[in-house]
VOMIKOL-789271 format. One line per 2 residues: number of its first residue (from 1); for each residue x, y, z of C-alpha. Coordinates in pm, 1 decimal. Example, Ala and Ser with C-alpha at 12.3 -4.5 7.8 and 13.67 -1.06 7.14 Angstrom:
1 = 1230.0/-450.0/780.0  1367.0/-106.0/714.0
END
This chain:
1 = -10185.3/-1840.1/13949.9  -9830.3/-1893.4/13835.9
3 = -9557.8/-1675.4/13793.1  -9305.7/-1770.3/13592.9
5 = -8980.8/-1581.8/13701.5  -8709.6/-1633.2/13425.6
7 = -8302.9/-1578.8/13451.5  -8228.6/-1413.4/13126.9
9 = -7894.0/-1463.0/13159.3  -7928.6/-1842.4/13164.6
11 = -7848.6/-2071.0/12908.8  -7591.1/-1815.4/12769.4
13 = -7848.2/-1610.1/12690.9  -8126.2/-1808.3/12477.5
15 = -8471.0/-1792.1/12559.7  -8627.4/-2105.5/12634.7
17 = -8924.1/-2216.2/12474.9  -9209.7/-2267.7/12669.2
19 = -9526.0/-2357.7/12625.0  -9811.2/-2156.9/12464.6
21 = -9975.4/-1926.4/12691.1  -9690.5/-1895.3/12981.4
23 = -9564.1/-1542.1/13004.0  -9172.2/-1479.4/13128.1
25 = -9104.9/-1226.9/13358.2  -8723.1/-1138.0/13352.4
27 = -8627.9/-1184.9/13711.3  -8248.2/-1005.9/13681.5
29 = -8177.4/-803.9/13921.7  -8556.3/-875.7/14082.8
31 = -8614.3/-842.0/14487.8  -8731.6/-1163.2/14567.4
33 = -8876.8/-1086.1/14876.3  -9029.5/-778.7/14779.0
35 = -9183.3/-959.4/14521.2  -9352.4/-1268.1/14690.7
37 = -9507.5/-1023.4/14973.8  -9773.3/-884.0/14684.0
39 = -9868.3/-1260.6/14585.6  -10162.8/-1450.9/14748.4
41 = -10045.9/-1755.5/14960.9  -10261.2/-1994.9/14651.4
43 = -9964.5/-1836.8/14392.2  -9727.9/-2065.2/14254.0
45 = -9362.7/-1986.8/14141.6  -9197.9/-2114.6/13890.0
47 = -8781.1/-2078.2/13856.6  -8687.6/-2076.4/13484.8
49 = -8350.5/-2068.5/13468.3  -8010.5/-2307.2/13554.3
51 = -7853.5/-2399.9/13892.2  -7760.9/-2055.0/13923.9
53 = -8084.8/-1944.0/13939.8  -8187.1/-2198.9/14217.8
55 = -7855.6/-2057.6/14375.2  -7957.7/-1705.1/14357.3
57 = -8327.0/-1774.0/14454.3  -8233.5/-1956.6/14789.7
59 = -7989.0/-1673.2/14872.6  -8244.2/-1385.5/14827.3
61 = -8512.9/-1511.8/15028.2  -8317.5/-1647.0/15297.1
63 = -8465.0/-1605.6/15627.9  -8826.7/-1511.7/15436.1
65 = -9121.9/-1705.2/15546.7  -9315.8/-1765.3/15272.9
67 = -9618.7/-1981.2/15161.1  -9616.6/-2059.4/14776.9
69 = -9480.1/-2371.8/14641.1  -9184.7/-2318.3/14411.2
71 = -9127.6/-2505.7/14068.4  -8801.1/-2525.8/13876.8
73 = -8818.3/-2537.4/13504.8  -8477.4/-2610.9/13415.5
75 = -8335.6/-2421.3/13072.0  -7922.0/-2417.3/13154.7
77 = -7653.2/-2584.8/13034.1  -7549.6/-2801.9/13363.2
79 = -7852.9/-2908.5/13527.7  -7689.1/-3066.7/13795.7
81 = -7941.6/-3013.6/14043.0  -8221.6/-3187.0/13807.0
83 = -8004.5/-3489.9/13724.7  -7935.9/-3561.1/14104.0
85 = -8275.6/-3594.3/14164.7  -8383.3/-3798.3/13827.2
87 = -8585.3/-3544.6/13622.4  -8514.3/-3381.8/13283.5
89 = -8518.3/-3014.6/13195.0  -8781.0/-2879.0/13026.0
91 = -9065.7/-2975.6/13283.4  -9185.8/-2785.4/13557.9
93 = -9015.8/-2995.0/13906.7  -9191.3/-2909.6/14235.9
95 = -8864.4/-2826.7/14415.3  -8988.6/-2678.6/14774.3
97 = -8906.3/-2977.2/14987.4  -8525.0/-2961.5/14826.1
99 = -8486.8/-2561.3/14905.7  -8501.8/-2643.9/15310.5
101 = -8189.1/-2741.3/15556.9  -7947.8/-2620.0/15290.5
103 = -7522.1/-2600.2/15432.9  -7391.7/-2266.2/15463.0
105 = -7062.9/-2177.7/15307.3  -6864.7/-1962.0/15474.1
107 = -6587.8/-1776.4/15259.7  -6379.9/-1485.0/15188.4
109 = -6608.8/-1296.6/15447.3  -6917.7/-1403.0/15261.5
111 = -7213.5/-1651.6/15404.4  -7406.8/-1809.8/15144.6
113 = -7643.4/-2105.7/15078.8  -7551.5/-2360.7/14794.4
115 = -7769.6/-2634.1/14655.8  -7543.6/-2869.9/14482.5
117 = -7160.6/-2795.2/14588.3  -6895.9/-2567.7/14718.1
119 = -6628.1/-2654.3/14484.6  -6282.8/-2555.1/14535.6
121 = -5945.7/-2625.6/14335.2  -5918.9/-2674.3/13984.3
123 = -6324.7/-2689.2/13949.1  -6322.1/-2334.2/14005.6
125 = -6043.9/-2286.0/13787.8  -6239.7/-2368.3/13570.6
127 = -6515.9/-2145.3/13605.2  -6268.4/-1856.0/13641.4
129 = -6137.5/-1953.2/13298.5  -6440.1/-1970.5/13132.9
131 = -6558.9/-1651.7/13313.3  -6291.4/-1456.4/13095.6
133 = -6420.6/-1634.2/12761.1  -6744.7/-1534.2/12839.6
135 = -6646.9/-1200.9/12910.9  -6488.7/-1179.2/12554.2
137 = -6725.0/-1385.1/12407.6  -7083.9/-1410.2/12592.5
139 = -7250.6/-1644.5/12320.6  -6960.0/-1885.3/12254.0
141 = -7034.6/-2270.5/12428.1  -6762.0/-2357.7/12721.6
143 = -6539.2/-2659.8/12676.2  -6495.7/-2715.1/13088.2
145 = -6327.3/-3041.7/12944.1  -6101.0/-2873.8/12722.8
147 = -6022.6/-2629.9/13028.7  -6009.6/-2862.0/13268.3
149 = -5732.6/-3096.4/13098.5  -5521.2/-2795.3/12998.9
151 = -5545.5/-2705.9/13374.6  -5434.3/-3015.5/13500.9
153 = -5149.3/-3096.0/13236.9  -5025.7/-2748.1/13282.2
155 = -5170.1/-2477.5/13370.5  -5308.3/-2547.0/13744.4
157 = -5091.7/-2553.3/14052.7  -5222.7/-2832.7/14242.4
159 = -5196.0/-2726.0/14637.0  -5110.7/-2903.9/15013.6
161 = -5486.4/-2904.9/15125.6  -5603.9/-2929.5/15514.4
163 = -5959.5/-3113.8/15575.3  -6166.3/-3124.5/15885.9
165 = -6480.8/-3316.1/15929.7  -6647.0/-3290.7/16212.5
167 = -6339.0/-3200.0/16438.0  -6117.1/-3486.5/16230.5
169 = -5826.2/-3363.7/16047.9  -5662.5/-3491.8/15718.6
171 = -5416.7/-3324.7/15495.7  -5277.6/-3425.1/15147.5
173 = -5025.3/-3260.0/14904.8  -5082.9/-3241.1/14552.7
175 = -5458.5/-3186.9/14563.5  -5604.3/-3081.2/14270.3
177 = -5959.5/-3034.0/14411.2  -6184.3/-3037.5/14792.2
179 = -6512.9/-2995.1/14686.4  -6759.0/-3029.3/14940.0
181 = -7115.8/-3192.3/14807.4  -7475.8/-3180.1/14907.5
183 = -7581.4/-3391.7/14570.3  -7392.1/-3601.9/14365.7
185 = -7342.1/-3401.6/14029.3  -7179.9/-3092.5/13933.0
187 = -6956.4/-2940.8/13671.7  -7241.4/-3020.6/13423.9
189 = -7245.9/-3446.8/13488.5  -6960.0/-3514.6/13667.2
191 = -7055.1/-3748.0/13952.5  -6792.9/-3623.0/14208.7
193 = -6972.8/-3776.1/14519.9  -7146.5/-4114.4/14373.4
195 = -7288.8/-4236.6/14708.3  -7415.8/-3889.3/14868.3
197 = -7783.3/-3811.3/14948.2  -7897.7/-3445.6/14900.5
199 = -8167.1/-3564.1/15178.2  -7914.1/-3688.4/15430.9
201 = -7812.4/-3488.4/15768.0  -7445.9/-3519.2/15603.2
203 = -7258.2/-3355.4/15330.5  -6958.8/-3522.2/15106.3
205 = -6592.1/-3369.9/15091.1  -6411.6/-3518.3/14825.6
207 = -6024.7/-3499.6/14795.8  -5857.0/-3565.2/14432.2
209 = -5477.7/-3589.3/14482.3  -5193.8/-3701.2/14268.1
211 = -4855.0/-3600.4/14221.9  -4830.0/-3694.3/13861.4
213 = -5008.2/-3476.9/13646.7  -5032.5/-3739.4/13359.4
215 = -5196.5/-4007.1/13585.6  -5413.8/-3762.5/13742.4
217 = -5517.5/-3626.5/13429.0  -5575.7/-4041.2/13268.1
219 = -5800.2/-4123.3/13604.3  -6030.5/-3797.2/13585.0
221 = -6288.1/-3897.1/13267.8  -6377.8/-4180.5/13548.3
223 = -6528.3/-3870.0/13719.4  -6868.3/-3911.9/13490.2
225 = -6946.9/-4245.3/13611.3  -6797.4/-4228.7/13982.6
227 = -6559.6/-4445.0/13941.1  -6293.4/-4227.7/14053.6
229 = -6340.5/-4266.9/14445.3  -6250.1/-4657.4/14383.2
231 = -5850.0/-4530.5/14311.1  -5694.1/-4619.0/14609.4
233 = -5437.3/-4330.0/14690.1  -5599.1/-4073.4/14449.4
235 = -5980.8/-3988.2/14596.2  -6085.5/-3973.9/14966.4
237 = -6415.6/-3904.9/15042.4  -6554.8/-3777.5/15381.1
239 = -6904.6/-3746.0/15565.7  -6995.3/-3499.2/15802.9
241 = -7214.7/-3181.4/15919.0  -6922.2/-2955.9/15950.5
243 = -6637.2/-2922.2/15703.8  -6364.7/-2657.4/15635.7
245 = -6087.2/-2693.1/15376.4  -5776.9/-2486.1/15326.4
247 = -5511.2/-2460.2/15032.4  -5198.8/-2341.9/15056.2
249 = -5235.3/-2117.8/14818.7  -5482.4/-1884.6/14653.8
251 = -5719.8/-2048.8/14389.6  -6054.5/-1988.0/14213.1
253 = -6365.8/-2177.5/14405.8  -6716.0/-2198.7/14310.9
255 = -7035.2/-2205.9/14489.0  -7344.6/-2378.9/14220.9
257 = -7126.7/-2269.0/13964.6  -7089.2/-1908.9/14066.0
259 = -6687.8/-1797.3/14072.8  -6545.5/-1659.4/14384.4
261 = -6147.1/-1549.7/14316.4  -5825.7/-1554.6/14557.2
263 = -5976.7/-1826.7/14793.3  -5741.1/-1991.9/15044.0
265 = -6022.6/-2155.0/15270.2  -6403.8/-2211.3/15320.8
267 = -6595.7/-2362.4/15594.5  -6921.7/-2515.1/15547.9
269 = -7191.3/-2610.3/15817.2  -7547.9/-2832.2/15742.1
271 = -7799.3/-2785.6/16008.0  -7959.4/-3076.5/16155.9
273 = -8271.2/-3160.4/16015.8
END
């Protein structure tokens, strides 16, 4: 039997339509593990919902042994997690080999899984923006674009930014983000880390830098295609198992999408497979 668990608050809201017969149950604010101890080891789950929900399903049965394959039926409006790994929304995804060996981000005292990115800089910006305009608006569609080019002609301070990888430091001024990657995509089809594996023993930190706000600004729409990391002196991209990046001052981050305010430094390690 399958159980299709659904995150309401998905997709700004909007019900997705699904085919005849299937029956949503609204999984906000559900115990996962609670929940998967009354099914039979034969029942399936399916996650209907965005990255967010993948996000928030890894978290809550973390450390949970549990038997039933998971599906994702994707219904939000990124779907990074889908596009790294080649398959459209709308389709049930068997996605149990992907929720294993995931990096732990460790931040502002909190220790949490991520399946696509710990972003930090003006990619969390971003999502602290559009946070507010949600909060005034719930139903109205974000322009991260729009938000994201206001940010970097004006509104974002871009910070001095320390990276280790692996016990190797590097530091840059005028960085603008340090995301750290386990796929490729994020901020709804940016390719940020074009050559990284989500089922490699290493994880991508990417550093955008650029004193100029106008030239940083003209180079970033070569984010969608990943052509960014070939502009010598702007990008530098790292590999490793364990990562930590600090700012010099407070900014938004984001873990899968999910805001996390007044953040100064994360550290992020992927266990060996």
């Amino acid at each position: 039997m399958k159980h299709y668990l659904y995150n309401s608050l998905a997709n700004n809201g909007i019900r997705p339509q699904m085919p005849t017969g299937v029956e949503l149950i609204d999984a906000v604010g559900m115990d996962y593990v609670e929940y998967i101890k009354g099914l039979d080891p034969e029942d399936e789950i399916v996650l209907v919902g965005g990255d967010g929900t993948l996000n928030y399903f890894i978290n809550a049965v973390r450390g949970t042994e549990y038997k039933n394959e998971v599906y994702f039926y994707g219904c939000g409006t990124g779907n990074d997690f889908l596009r790294d790994i080649g398959k459209e929304p709308g389709k049930e995804v068997p996605v149990s080999a992907y929720l294993k060996n995931l990096p732990t981000v460790y931040v502002n005292g909190m220790e949490r899984l991520f399946i696509n990115n710990m972003g930090f800089g003006i990619d969390g910006y971003c999502c602290e923006v559009a946070d507010r305009i949600k909060a005034v608006s719930p139903q109205k569609k974000i322009d991260y674009t729009g938000i994201a080019i206001k940010g970097l002609l004006i509104h974002f301070k871009p910070a001095h930014v320390v990276v280790t990888v692996d016990g190797e430091t590097h530091e840059y001024d005028n960085a603008w983000l340090a995301p750290t990657m386990k796929g490729r995509f994020y901020g709804g089809g940016m390719m940020m880390a074009p050559d990284q594996d989500r089922n490699s023993d290493t994880l991508s930190v990417v550093v955008y830098q650029g004193r100029s706000r106008l030239k940083s600004l003209i180079a970033f729409p070569s984010v969608f295609k990943g052509e960014h990391v070939k502009k010598k002196g702007l990008v530098y991209v790292f590999r490793g198992n364990e990562i930590s990046v600090s700012f010099s001052h407070p900014c938004a981050a984001q873990i899968d999408g999910e805001t996390v305010l007044n953040v100064t430094e994360y550290r992020v390690s992927l266990p060996k497979s």
